[in-house]
C-alpha positions in Angstrom: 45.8 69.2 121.2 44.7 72.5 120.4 41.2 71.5 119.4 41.2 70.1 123.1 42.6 72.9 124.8 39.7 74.4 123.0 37.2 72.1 124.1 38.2 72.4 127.5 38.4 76.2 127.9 34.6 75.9 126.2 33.4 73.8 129.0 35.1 75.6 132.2 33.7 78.9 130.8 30.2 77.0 130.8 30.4 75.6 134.1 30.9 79.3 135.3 29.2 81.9 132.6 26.8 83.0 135.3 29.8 83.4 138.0 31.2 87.3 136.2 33.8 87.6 139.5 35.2 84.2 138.8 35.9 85.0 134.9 39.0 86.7 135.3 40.7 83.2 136.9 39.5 80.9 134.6 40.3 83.9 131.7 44.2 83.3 133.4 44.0 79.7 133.9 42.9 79.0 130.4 45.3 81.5 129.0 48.2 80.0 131.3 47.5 76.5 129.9 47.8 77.5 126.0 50.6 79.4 126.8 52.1 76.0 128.3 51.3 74.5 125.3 52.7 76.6 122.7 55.8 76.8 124.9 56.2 72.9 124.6 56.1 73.5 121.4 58.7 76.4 120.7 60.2 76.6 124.0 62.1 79.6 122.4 58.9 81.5 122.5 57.7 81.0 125.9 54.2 83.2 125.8 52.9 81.3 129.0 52.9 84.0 131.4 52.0 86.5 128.6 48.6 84.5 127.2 48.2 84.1 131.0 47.9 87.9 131.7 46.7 88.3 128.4 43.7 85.9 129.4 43.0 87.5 132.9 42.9 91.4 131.4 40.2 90.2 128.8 38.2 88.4 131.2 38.1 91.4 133.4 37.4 93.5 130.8 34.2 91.6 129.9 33.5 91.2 133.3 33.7 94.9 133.7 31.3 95.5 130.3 28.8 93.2 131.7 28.9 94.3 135.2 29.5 98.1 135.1 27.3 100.0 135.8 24.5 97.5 137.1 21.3 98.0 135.4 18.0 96.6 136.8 17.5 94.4 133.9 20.5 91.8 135.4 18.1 91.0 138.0 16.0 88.7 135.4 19.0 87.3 134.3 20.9 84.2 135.8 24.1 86.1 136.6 25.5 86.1 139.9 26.1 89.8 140.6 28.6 90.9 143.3 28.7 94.2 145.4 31.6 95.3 147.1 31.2 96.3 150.7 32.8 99.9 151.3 35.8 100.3 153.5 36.0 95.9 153.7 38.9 94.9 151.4 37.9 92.1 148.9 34.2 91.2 150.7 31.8 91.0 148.7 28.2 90.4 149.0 27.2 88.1 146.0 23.6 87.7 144.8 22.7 84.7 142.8 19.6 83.4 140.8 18.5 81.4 143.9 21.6 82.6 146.8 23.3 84.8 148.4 26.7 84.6 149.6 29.7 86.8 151.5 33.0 86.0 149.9 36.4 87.7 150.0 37.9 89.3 152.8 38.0 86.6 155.6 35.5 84.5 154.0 38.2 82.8 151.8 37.5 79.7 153.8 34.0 79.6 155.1 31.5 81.7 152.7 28.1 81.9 154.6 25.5 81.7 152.0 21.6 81.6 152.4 19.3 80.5 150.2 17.1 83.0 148.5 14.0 81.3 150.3 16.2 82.1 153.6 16.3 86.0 153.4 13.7 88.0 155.0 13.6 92.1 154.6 16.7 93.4 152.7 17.1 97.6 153.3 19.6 99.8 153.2 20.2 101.5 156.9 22.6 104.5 157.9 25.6 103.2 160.2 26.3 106.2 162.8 29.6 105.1 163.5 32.3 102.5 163.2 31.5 98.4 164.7 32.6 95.8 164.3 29.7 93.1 164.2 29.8 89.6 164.1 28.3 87.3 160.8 25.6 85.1 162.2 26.0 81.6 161.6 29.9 82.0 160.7 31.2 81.4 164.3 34.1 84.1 164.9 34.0 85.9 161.8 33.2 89.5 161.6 32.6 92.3 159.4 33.7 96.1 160.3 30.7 98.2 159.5 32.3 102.3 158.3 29.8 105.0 158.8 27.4 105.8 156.0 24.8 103.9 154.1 24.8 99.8 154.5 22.3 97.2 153.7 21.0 95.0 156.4 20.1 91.8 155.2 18.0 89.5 157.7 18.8 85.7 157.1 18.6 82.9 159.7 20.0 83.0 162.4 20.1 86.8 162.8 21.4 89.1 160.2 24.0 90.7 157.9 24.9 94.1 157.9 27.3 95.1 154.9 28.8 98.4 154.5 27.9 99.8 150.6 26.5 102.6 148.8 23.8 101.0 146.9 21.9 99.2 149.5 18.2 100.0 147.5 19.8 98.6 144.5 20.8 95.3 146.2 17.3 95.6 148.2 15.6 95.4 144.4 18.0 92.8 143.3 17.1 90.3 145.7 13.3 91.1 146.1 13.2 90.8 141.8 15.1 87.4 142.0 12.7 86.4 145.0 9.8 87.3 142.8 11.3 84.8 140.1 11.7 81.5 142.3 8.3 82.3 143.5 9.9 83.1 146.9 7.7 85.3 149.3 8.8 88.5 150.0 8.8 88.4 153.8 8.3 92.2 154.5 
């Protein structure tokens, strides 16, 4: 049993190594599934919830280590790298090797995402004040835009404007990972 516990924590990590923002679940679902082991075991014990919290804070933390602070060389790599809008609670604007995606926040249920061949100019713009604007392509969802720098992302049908401080970095992200599918640039 434990060598397939093992096994099977080794292929969910695999299936989502390049997905950092998703470690921390698996980290607690893995953890939460030994613990339920070695409580069947020694019921006495019960470590469940402990491996399970145990597995979520080390996730994080290599989250965090990989993540923090973002460095341009991520942008060869096939890591999905998220950036968290400013002043949106839980959205997130992640960039993949060949996608982007909103997630978080109201986008629990539906998370637009573009491919990278989809995206036109990304730039970071200066919001004057506080809108609330509408996600193309999502029907009724919308994003409240807080004053202060933002990247504007053009995808089709129209395009996403997300509230962050690091709008040039993003902007190089996604031009970098364009460069790498042989995507044009579409300035």
């Amino acid at each position: 049993m434990p060598a397939l516990l093992a096994a099977a924590g080794v292929l969910y990590f695999r299936s989502r190594r390049y997905r950092p923002h998703r470690w921390p679940h698996a980290g607690a679902l893995l953890g939460l599934l030994n613990g339920a082991y070695l409580t069947a075991l020694t019921p006495w014990l019960a470590p469940t919830a402990l491996l399970a919290v145990l597995g979520w804070t080390l996730a994080a933390k290599a989250r965090a280590h990989v993540l923090d602070p973002y460095t341009p060389e991520l942008a060869d790599s096939p890591l999905e790298v998220p950036w968290q809008a400013r002043g949106a609670k839980g959205l997130e604007l992640l960039v993949a090797h060949d996608r982007i995606t909103l997630t978080g926040g109201r986008f629990r249920l539906v998370r637009p995402m573009v491919a990278l061949s989809g995206v036109g100019t990304v730039e970071q713009v200066m919001v004057a004040r506080r809108a609330t604007l509408p996600v193309p392509g999502v029907g009724e969802l919308r994003v409240t835009v807080t004053p202060g720098p933002a990247v504007r992302i053009t995808v089709p049908p129209g395009e996403w404007i997300l509230p962050t401080d690091h709008g040039r970095e993003i902007a190089r992200l996604v031009a970098r990972r364009k460069e790498i599918a042989g995507v044009s640039l579409g300035r």
